[in-house]
C-alpha positions as CSV (number, residue, x, y, z in Angstrom):
1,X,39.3,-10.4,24.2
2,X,39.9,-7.2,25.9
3,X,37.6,-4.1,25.9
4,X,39.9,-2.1,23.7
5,X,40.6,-5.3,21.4
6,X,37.5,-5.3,20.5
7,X,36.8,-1.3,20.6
8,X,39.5,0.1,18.2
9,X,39.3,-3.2,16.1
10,X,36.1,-2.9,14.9
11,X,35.4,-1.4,11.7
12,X,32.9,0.7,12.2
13,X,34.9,2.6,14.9
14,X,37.4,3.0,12.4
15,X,34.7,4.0,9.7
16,X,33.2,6.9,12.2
17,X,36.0,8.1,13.8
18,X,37.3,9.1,9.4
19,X,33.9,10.1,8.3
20,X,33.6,12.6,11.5
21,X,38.0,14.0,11.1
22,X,37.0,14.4,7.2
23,X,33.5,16.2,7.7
24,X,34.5,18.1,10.3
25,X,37.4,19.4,8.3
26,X,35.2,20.2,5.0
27,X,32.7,22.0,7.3
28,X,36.2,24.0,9.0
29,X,37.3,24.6,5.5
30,X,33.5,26.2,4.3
31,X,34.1,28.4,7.7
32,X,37.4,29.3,6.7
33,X,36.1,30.6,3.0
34,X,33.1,32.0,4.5
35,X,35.7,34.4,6.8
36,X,37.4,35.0,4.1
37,X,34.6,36.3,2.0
38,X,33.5,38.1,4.7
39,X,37.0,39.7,4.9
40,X,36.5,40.7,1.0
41,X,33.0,42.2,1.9
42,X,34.2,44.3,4.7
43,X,37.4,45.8,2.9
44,X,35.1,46.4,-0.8
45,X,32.6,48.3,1.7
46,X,35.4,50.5,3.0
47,X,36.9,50.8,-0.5
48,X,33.6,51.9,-1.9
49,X,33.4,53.9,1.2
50,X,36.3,56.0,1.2
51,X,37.0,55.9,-2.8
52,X,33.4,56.0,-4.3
53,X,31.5,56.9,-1.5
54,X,29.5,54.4,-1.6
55,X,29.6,51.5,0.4
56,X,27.8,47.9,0.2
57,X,24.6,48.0,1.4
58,X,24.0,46.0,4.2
59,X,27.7,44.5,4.5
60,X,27.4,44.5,9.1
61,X,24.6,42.3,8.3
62,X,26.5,40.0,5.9
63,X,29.8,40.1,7.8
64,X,27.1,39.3,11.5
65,X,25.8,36.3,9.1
66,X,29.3,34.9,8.1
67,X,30.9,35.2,11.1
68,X,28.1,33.7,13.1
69,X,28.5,30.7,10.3
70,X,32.3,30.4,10.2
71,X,32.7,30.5,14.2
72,X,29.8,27.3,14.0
73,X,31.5,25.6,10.8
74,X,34.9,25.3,13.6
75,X,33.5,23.8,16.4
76,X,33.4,20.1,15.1
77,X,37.0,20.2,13.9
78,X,38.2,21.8,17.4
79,X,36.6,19.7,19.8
80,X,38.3,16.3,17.7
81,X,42.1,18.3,17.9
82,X,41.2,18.9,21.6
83,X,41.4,22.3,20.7
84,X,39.2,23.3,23.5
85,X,40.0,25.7,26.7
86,X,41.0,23.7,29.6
87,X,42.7,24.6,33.0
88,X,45.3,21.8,33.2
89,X,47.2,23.6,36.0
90,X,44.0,22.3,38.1
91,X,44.7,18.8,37.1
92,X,48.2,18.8,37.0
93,X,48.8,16.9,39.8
94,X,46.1,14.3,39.0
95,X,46.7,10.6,37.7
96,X,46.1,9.7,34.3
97,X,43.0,7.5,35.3
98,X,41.1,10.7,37.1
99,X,42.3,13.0,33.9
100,X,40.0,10.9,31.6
101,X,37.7,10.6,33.6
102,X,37.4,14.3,33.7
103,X,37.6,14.1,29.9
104,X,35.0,11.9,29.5
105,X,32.6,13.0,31.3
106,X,33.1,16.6,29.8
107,X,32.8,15.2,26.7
108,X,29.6,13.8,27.5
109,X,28.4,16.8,28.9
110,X,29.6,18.9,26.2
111,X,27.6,16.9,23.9
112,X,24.5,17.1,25.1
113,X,24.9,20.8,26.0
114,X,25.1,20.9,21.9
115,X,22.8,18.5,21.1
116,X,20.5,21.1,23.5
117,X,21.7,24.0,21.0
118,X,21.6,21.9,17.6
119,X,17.4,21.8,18.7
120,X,17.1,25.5,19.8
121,X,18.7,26.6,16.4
122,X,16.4,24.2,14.8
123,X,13.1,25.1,16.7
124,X,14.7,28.9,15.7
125,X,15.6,28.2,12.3
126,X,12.0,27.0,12.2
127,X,10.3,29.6,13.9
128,X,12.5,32.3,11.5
129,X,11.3,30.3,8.0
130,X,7.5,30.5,9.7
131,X,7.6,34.1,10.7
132,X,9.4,35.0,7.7
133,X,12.1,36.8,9.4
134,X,14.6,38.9,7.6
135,X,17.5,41.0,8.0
136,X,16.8,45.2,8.3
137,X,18.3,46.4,5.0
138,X,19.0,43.0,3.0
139,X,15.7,41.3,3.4
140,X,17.7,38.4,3.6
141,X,15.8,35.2,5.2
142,X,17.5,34.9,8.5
143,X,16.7,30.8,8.8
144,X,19.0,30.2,5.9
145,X,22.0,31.0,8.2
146,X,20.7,28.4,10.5
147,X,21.4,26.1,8.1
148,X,25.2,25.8,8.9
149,X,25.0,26.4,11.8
150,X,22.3,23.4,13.0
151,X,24.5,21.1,10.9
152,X,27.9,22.2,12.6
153,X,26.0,21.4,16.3
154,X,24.6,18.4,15.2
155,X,28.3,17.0,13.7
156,X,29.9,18.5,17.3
157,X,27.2,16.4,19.3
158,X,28.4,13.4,17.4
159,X,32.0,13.9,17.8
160,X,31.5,14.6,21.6
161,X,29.7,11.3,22.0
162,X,32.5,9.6,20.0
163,X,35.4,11.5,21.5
164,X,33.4,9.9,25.1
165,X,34.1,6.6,23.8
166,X,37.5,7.6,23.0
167,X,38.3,8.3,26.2
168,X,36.2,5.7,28.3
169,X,38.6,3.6,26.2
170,X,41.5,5.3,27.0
171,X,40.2,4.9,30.7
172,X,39.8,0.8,30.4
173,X,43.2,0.6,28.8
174,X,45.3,2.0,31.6
């Protein structure tokens, strides 16, 4: 039996690869909501603004928070669409065998460069909760944020590792 044969007919490839399209999607869709509210804070602060003069307190610091969250809730859910930057004019002229190995081993790189920020953020997050940091005018606990966040790197690491095996596949197969 072949090396893909056995690769793409195993059920736990199968299992992974829909657990990792469907979470990363949920976690896309709570970014998506959370930009959206942030969007509804930001135009009720300038309605209060220029209507009742008076704005929401604090809305930069909830609008930094939610963006911050929403751009981390995406990453997962890019990386699997290979929605990433890439300069294909550079590889244009490359076969199909050195093109995923270029893929691959960016996707290896990639991540373990998040698995490097899914421990910062956590060492951070920890450090925040410990310290008790909190926003100027909110007092909002800045470590809850983190939580999103820490999740969103630690699903990206996985779905580099698996989009790796994706393409080391793709690589034995042609």
């Amino acid at each position: 039996m072949k090396f893909k044969e056995k690769w793409t007919n195993n059920i736990f490839y199968k299992n992974i690869g829909f657990f990792l399209n469907h979470s990363s999607r949920y976690l896309a869709i709570f970014g998506g909501i959370t930009l959206l509210l942030a969007t509804l804070i930001s135009i009720s602060s300038i309605f209060g603004r220029i209507i009742l003069s008076s704005p929401i307190i604090g809305d930069f610091e909830l609008i930094e928070i939610a963006c911050a969250v929403a751009i981390g809730c995406f990453l997962p859910l890019c990386h699997l669409k290979n929605g990433n930057i890439k300069v294909e004019f550079l590889t244009a002229k490359l076969s199909k065998k050195k093109i995923y190995i270029l893929d691959a081993s960016s996707s290896l790189i990639f991540g373990f460069v998040s698995l490097f920020f899914c421990s910062r953020m956590l060492m951070g997050a920890i450090d925040m909760y410990v310290y008790r940091e909190e926003t100027m005018l909110l007092a909002f606990p800045v470590w809850i944020s983190f939580l999103p966040v820490i999740l969103s790197f630690f699903l990206l690491t996985i779905c580099c590792f698996y989009t790796f095996l994706l393409q080391i596949n793709e690589l034995f197969e042609n």
